[in-house]
Biopython code that builds the backbone (N, CA, C, O; Angstrom):
import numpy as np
from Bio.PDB.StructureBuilder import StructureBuilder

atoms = [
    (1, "UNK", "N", (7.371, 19.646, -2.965)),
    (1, "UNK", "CA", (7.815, 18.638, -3.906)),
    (1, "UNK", "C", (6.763, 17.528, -3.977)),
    (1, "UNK", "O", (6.465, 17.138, -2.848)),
    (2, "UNK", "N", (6.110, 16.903, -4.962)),
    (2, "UNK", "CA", (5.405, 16.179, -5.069)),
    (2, "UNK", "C", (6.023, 14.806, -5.741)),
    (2, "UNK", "O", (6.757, 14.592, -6.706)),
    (3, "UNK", "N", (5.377, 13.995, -4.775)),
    (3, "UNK", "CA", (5.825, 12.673, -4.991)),
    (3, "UNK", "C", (5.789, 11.892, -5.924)),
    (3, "UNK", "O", (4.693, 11.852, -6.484)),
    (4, "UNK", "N", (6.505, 11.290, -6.296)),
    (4, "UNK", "CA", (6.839, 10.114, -7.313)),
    (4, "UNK", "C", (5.641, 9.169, -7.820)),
    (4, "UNK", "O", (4.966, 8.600, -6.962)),
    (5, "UNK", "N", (5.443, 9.041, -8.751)),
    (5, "UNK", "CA", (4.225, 8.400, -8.482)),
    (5, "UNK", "C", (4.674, 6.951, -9.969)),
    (5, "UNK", "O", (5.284, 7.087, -11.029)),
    (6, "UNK", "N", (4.131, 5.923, -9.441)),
    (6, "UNK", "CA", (4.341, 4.785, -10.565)),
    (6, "UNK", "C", (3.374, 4.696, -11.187)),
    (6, "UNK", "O", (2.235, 4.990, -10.826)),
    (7, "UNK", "N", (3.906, 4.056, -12.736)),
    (7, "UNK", "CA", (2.931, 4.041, -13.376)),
    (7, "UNK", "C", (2.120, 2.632, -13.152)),
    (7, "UNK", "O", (2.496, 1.777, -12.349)),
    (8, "UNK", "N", (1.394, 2.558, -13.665)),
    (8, "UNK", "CA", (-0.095, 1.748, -13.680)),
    (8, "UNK", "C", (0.729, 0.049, -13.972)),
    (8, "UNK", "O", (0.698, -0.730, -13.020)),
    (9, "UNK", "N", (1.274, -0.316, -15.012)),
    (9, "UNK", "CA", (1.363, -1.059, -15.794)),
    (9, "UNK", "C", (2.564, -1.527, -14.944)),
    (9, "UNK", "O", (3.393, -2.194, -15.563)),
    (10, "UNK", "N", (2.750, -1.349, -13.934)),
    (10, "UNK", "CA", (3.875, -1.958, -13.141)),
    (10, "UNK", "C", (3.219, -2.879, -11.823)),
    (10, "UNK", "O", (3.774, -3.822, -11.259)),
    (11, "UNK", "N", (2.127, -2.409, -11.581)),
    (11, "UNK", "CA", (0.925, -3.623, -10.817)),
    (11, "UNK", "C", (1.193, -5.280, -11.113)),
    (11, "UNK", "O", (0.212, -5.748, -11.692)),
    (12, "UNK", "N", (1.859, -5.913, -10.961)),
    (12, "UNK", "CA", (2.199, -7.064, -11.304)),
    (12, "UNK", "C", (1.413, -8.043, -10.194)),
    (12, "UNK", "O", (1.439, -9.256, -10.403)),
    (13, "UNK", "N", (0.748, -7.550, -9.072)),
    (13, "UNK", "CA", (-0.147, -8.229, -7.966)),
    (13, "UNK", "C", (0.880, -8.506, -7.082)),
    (13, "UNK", "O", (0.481, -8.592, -5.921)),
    (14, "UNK", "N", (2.250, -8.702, -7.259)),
    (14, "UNK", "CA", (3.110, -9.620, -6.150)),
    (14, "UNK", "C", (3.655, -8.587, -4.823)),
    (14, "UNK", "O", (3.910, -7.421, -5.122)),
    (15, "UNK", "N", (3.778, -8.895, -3.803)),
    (15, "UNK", "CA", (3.980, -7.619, -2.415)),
    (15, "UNK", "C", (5.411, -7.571, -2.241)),
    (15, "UNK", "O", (6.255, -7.522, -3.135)),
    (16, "UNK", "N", (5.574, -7.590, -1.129)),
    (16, "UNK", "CA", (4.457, -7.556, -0.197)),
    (16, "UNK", "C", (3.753, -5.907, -0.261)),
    (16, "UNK", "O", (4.395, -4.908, -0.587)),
    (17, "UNK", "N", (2.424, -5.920, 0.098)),
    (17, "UNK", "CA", (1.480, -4.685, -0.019)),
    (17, "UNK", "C", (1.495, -4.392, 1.390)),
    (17, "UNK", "O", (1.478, -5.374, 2.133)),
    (18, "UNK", "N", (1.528, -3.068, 2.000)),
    (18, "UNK", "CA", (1.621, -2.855, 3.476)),
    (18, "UNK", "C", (0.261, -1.738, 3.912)),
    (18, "UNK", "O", (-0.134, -0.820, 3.193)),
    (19, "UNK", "N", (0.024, -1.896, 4.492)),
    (19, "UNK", "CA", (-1.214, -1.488, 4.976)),
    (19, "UNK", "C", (-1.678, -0.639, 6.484)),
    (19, "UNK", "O", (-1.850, -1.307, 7.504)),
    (20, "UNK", "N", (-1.823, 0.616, 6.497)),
    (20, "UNK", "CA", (-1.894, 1.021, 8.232)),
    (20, "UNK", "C", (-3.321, 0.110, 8.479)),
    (20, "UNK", "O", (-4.411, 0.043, 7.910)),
    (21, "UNK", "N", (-2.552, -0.684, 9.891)),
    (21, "UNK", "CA", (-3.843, -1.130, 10.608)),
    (21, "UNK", "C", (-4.306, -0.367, 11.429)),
    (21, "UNK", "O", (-4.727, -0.938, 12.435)),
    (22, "UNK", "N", (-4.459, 1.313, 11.406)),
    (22, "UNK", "CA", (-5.590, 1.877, 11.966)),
    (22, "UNK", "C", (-7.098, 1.723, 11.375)),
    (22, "UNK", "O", (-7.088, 1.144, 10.289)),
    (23, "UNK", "N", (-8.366, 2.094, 11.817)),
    (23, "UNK", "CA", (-9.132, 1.663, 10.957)),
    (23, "UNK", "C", (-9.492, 2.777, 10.553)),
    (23, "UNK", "O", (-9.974, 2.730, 9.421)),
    (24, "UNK", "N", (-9.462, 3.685, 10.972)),
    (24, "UNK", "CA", (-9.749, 4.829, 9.807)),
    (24, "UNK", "C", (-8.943, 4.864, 8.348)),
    (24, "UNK", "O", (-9.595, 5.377, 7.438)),
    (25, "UNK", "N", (-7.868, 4.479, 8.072)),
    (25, "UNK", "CA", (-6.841, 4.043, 6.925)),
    (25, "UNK", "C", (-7.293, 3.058, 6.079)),
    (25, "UNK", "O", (-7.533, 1.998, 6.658)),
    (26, "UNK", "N", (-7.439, 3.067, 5.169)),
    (26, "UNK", "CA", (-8.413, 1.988, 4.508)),
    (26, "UNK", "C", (-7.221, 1.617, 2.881)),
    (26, "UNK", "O", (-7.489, 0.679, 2.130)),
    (27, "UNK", "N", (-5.747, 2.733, 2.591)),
    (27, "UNK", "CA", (-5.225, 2.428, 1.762)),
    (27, "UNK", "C", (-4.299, 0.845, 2.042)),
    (27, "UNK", "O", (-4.187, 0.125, 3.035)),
    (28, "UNK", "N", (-3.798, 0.775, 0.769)),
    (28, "UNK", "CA", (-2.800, -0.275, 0.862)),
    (28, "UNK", "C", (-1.616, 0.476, -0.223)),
    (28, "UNK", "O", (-1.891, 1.255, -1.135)),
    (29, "UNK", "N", (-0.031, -0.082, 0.234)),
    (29, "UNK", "CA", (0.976, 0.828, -0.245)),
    (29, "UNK", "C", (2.087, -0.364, -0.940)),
    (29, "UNK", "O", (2.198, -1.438, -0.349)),
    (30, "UNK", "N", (2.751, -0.156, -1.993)),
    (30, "UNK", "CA", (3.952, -0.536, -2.285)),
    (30, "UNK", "C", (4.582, -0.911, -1.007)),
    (30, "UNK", "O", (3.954, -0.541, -0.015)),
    (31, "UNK", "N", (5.878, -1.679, -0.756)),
    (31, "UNK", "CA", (6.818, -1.927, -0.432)),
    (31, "UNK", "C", (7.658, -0.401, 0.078)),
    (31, "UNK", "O", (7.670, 0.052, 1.223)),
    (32, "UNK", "N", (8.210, 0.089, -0.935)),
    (32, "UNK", "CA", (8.567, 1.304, -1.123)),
    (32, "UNK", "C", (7.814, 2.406, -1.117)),
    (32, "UNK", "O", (8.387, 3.476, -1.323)),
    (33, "UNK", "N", (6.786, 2.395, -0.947)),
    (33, "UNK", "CA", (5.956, 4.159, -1.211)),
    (33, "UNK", "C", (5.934, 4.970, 0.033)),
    (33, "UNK", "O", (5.383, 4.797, 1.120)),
    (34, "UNK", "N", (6.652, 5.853, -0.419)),
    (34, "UNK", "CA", (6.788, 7.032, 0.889)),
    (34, "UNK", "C", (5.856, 7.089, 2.069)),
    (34, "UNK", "O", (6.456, 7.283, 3.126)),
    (35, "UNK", "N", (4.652, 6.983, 2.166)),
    (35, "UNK", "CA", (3.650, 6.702, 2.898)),
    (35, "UNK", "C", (3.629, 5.749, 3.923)),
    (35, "UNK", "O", (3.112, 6.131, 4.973)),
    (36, "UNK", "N", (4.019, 4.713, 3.888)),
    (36, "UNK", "CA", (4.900, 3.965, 4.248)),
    (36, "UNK", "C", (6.199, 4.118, 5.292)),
    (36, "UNK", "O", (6.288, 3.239, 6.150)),
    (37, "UNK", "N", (6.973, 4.926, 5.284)),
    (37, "UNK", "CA", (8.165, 5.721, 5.735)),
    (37, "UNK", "C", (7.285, 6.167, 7.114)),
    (37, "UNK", "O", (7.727, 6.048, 8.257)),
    (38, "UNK", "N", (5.947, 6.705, 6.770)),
    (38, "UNK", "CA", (5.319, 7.906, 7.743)),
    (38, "UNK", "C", (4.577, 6.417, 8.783)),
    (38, "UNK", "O", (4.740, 6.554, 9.995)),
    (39, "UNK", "N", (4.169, 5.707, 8.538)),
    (39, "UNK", "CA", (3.494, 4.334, 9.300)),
    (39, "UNK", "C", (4.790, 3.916, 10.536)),
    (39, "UNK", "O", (5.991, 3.654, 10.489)),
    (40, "UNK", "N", (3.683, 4.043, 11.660)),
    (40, "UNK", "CA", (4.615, 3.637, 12.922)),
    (40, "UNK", "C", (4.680, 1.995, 12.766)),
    (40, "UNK", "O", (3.562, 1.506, 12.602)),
    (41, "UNK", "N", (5.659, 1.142, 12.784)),
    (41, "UNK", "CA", (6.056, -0.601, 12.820)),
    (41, "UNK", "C", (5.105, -1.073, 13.310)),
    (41, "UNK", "O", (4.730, -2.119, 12.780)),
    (42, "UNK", "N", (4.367, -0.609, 14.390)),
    (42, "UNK", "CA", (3.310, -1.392, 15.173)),
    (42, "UNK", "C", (2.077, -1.680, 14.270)),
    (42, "UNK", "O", (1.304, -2.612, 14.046)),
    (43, "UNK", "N", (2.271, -0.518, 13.902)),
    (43, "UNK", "CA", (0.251, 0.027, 12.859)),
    (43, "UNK", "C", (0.731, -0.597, 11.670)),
    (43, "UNK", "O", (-0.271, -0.593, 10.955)),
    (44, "UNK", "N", (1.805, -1.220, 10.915)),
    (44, "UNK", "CA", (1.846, -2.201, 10.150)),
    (44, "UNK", "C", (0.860, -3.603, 9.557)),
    (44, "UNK", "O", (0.943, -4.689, 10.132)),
    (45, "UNK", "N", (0.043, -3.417, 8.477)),
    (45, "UNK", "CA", (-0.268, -4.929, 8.533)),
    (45, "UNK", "C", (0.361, -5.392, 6.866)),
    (45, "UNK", "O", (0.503, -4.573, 5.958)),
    (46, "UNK", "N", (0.630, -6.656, 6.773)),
    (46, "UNK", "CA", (1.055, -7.454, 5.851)),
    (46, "UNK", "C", (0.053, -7.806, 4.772)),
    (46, "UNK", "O", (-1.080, -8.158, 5.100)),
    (47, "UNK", "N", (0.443, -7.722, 3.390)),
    (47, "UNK", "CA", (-0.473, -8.090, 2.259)),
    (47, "UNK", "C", (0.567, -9.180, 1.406)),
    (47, "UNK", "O", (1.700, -8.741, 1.210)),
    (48, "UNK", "N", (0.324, -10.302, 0.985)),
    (48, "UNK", "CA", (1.407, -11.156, 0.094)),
    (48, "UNK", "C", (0.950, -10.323, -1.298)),
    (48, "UNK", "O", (1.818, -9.590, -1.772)),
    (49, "UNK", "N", (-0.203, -10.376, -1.909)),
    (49, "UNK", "CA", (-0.422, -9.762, -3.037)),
    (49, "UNK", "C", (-1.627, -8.569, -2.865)),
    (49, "UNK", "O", (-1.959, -8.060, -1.795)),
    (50, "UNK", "N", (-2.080, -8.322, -3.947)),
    (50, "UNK", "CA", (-2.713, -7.032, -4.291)),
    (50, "UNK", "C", (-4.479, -8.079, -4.032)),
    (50, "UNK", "O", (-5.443, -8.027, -3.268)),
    (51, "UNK", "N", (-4.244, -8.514, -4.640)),
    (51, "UNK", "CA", (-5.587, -9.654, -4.587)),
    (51, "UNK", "C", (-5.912, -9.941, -2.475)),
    (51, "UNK", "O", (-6.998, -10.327, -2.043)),
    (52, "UNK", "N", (-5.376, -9.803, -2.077)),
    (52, "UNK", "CA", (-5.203, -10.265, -0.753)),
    (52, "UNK", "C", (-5.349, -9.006, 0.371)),
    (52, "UNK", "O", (-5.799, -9.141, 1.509)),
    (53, "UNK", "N", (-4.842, -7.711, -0.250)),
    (53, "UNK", "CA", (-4.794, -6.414, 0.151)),
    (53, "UNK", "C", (-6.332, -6.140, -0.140)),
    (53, "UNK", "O", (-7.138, -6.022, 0.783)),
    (54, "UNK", "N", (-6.780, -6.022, -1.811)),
    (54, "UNK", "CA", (-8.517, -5.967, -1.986)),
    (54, "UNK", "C", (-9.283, -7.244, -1.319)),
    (54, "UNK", "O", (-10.407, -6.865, -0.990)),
    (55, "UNK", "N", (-9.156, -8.124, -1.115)),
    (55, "UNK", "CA", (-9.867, -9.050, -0.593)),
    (55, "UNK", "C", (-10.206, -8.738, 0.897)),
    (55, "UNK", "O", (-11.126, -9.263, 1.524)),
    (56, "UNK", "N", (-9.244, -7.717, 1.423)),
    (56, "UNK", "CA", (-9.376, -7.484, 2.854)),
    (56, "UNK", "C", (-10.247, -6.099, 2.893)),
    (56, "UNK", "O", (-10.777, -5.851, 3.977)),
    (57, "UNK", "N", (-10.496, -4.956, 1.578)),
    (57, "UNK", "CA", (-10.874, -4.316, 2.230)),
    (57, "UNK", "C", (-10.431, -2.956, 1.666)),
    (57, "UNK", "O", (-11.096, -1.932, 1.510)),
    (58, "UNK", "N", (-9.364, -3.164, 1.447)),
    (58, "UNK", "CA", (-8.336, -2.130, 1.266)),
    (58, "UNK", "C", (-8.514, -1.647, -0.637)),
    (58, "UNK", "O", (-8.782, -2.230, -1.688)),
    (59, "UNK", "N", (-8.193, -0.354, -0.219)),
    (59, "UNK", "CA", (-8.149, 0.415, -1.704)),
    (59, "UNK", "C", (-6.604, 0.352, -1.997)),
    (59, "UNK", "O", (-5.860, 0.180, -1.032)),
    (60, "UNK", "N", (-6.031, 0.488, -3.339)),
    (60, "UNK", "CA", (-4.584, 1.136, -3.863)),
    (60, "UNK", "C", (-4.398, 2.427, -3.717)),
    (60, "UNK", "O", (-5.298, 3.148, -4.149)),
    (61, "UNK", "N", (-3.486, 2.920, -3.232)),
    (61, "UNK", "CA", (-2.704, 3.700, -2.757)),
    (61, "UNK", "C", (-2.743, 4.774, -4.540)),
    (61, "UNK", "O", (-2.353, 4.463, -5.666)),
    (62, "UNK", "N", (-3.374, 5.992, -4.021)),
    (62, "UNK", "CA", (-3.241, 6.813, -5.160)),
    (62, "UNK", "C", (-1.059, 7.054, -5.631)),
    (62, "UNK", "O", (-0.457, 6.488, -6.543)),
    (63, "UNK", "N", (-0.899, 7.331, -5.344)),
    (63, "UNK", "CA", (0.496, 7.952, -4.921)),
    (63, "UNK", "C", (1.514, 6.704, -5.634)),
    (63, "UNK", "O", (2.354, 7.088, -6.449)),
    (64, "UNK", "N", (1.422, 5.235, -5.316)),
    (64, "UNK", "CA", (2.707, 4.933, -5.221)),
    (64, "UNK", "C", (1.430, 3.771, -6.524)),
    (64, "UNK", "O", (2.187, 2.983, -7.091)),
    (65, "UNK", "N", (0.416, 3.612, -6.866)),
    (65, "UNK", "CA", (-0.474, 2.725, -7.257)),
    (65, "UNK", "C", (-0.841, 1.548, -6.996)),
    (65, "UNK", "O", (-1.638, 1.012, -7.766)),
    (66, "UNK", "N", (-0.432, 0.949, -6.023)),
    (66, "UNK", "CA", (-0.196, -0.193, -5.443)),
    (66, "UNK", "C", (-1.588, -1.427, -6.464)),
    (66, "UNK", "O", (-1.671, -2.624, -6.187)),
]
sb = StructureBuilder()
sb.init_structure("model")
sb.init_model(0)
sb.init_chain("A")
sb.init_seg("    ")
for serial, (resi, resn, name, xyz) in enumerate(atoms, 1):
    if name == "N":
        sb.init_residue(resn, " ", resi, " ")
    sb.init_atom(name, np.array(xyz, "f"), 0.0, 1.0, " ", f" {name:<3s}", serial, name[0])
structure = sb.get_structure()
């Protein structure tokens, strides 16, 4: 089953954006995007917006578009 995926035009910048703080992981995810689900609480890091998620580093999440 392949996942849900949002469209583009729903990017509004506002988060929170969640992020694995491993460093090999370099995405950033929706709130909600399944990917997300799979992230252990610890390896969690916090984004307020999308601007703040790229400012750190981080790409959008193919899957959920973050």
């Amino acid at each position: 089953m392949k996942p849900a995926r949002f469209p583009r035009s729903e990017n509004t910048g506002k988060g929170p954006f969640i992020a694995s703080g491993l460093p090999i992981r370099n995405r950033f995810h929706r709130w909600n995007c399944e990917w997300v689900r799979e992230m252990a609480l610890e390896n969690r890091v916090m984004f307020k917006t999308h601007a703040d998620a790229v400012a750190a580093g981080r790409k959008p999440c193919l899957t959920c578009r973050a």
